[in-house]
C-alpha positions as CSV (number, residue, x, y, z in Angstrom):
1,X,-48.9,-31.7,37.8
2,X,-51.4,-31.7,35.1
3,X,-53.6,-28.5,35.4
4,X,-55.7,-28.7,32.2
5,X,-57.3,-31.9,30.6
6,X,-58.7,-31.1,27.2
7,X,-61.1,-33.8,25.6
8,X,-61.0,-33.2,21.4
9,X,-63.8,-33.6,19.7
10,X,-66.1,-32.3,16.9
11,X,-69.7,-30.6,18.1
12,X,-73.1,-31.6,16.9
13,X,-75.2,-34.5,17.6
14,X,-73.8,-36.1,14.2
15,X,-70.2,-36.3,15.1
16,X,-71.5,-37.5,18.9
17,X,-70.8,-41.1,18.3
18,X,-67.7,-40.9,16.1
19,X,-64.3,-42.7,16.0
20,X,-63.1,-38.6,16.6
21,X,-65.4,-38.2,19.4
22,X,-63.9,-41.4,21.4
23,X,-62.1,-38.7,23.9
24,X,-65.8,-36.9,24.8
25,X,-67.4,-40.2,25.2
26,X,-64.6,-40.8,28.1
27,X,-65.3,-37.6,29.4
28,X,-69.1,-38.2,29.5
29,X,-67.8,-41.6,31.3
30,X,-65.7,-40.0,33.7
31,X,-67.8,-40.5,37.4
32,X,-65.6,-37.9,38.8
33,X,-66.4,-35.0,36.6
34,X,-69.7,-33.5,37.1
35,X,-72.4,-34.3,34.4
36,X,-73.6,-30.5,34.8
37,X,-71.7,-27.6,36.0
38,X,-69.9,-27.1,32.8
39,X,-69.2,-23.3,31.9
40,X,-70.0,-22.0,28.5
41,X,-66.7,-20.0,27.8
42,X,-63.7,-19.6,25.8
43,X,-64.9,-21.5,22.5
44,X,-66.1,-24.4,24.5
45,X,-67.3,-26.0,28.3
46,X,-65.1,-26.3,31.3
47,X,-65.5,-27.4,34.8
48,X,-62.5,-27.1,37.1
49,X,-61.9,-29.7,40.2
50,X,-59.5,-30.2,42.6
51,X,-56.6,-33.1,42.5
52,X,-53.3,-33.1,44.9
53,X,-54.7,-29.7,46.1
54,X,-54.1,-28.3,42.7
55,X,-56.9,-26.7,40.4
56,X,-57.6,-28.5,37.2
57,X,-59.8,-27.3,34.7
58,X,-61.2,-29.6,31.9
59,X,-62.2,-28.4,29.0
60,X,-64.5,-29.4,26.0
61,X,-63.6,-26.8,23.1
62,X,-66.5,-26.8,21.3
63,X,-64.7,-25.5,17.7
64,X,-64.1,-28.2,15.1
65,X,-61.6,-30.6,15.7
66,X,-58.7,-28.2,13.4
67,X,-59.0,-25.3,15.4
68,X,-59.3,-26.8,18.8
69,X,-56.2,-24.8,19.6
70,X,-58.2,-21.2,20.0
71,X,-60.2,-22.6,22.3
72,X,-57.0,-24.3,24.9
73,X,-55.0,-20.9,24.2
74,X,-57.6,-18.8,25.6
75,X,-58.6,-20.8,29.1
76,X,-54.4,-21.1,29.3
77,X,-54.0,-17.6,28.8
78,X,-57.1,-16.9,31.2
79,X,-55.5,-19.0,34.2
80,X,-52.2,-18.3,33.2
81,X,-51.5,-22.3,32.8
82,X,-48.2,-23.9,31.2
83,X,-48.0,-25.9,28.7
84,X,-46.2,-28.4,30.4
85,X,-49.3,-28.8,32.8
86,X,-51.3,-29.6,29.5
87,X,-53.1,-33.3,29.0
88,X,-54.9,-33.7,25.9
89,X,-56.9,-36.5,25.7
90,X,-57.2,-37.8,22.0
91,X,-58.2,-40.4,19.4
92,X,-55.0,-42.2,17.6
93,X,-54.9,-43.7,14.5
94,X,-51.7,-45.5,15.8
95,X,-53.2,-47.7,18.5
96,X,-55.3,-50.4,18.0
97,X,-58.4,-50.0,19.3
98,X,-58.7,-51.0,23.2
99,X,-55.3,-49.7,24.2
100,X,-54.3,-46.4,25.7
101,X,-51.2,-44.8,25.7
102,X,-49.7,-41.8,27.6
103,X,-46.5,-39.9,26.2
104,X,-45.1,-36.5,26.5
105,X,-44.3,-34.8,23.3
106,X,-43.8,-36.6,19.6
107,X,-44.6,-35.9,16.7
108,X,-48.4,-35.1,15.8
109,X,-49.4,-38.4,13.5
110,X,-51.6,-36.1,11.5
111,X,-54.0,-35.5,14.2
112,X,-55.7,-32.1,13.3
113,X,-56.4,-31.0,16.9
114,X,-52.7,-32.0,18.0
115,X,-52.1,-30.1,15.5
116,X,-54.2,-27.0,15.8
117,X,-52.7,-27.1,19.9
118,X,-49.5,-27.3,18.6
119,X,-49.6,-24.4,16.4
120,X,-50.7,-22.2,18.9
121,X,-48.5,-22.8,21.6
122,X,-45.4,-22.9,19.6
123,X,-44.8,-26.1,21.3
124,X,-45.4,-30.2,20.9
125,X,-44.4,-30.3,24.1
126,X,-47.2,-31.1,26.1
127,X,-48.7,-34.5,27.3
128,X,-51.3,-36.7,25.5
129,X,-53.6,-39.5,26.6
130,X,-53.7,-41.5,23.8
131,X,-57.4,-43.4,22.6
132,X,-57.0,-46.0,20.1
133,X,-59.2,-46.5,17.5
134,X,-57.0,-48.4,14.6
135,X,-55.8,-47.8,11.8
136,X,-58.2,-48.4,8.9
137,X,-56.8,-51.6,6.6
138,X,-58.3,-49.3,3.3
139,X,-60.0,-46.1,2.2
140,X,-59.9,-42.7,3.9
141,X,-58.6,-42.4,6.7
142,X,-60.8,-38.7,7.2
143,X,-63.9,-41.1,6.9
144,X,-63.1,-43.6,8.7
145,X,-62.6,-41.4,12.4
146,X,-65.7,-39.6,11.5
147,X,-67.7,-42.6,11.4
148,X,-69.0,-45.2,13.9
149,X,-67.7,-47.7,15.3
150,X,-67.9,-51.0,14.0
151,X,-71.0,-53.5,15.8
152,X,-68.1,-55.2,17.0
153,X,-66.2,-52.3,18.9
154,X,-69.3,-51.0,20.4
155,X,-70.3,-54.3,22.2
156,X,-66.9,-53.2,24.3
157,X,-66.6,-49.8,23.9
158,X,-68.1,-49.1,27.3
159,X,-65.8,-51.6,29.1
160,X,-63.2,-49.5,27.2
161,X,-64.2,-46.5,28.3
162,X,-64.3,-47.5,31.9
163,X,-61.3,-48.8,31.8
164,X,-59.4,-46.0,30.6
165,X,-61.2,-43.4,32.8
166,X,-59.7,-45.1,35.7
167,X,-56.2,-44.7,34.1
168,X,-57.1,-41.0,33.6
169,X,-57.7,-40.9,37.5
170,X,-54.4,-42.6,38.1
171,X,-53.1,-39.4,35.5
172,X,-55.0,-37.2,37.9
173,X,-54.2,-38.6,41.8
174,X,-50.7,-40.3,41.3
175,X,-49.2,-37.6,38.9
176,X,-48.8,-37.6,35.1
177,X,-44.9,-38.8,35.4
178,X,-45.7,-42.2,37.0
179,X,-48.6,-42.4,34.7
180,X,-46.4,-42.2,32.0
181,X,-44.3,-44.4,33.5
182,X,-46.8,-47.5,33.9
183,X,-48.9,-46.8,31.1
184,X,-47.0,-45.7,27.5
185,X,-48.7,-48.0,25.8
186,X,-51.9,-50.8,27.7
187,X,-54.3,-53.0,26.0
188,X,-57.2,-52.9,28.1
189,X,-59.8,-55.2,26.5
């Protein structure tokens, strides 16, 4: 049972439409998390709903991407959540753009919020929806996730998005285990 979805991402209005920011512009997407109602609290915004008659909170940390980690360590420690009742919802470099993936555990491919999680809970152990935004073919890979998406990927970004907020749903209603199951690694446009 998943208890806490986190969306990384960096804040400001400049980092808003970024490769990195792919995971808050699902959450923005999602039609069953409420567009207000968000808490200001523990480093970020959360909102907590109800799924299988469990409480789930979601969670927004508002930190830079590299210390998104304070931010989930103090609503866990708050609501006294596990780790393995953790989804963190993610950009990867490792999927090409228009798939999803969901895995529990692995290594951390770099990511700086994975990362920053990691380090704080002493564990890898946790579950991660998985955003692909390619691999770049050359130049930095730090510039290419903080920049735009290409003309190309934004004429079906939002079918993207759509799509994978219904998968998150499945994560959500049918359980994270048979999610996993179905869905370790979809193309969905």
């Amino acid at each position: 049972m998943i208890n806490l979805v986190v969306f990384l991402g960096n804040p400001g209005p400049e980092h808003s439409q970024t490769r990195h920011n792919v995971a808050w512009m699902l959450a923005d997407r999602a039609h069953f998390l409420p567009k207000s109602d968000w808490q200001k609290k523990f480093k970020g915004s959360y909102c907590q709903l109800t799924f299988q008659d469990e409480k789930c909170y979601f969670l927004k940390p508002e930190t830079f991407m590299n210390l998104s980690g304070e931010c989930v360590l103090a609503l866990m420690q708050f609501y006294k959540l596990k780790s393995e009742n953790l989804l963190v919802v993610h950009d990867d470099l490792e999927l090409n753009f228009g798939q999803v993936g969901i895995k529990k555990g692995g290594g951390l491919a770099g990511h700086n919020g994975l990362r920053s999680i990691s380090n704080v809970l002493n564990t890898q152990n946790f579950y991660r929806f998985r955003l692909g935004i390619s691999r770049p073919s050359h130049g930095n890979v730090s510039a290419y996730v903080l920049s735009k998406f290409s003309s190309d990927e934004q004429i079906v970004l939002s079918t993207y998005l759509t799509k994978a907020v219904e998968i998150l749903e499945i994560c959500l209603q049918e359980g994270i285990q048979s999610a996993e199951k179905k869905y370790p690694k979809i193309k969905l446009i």
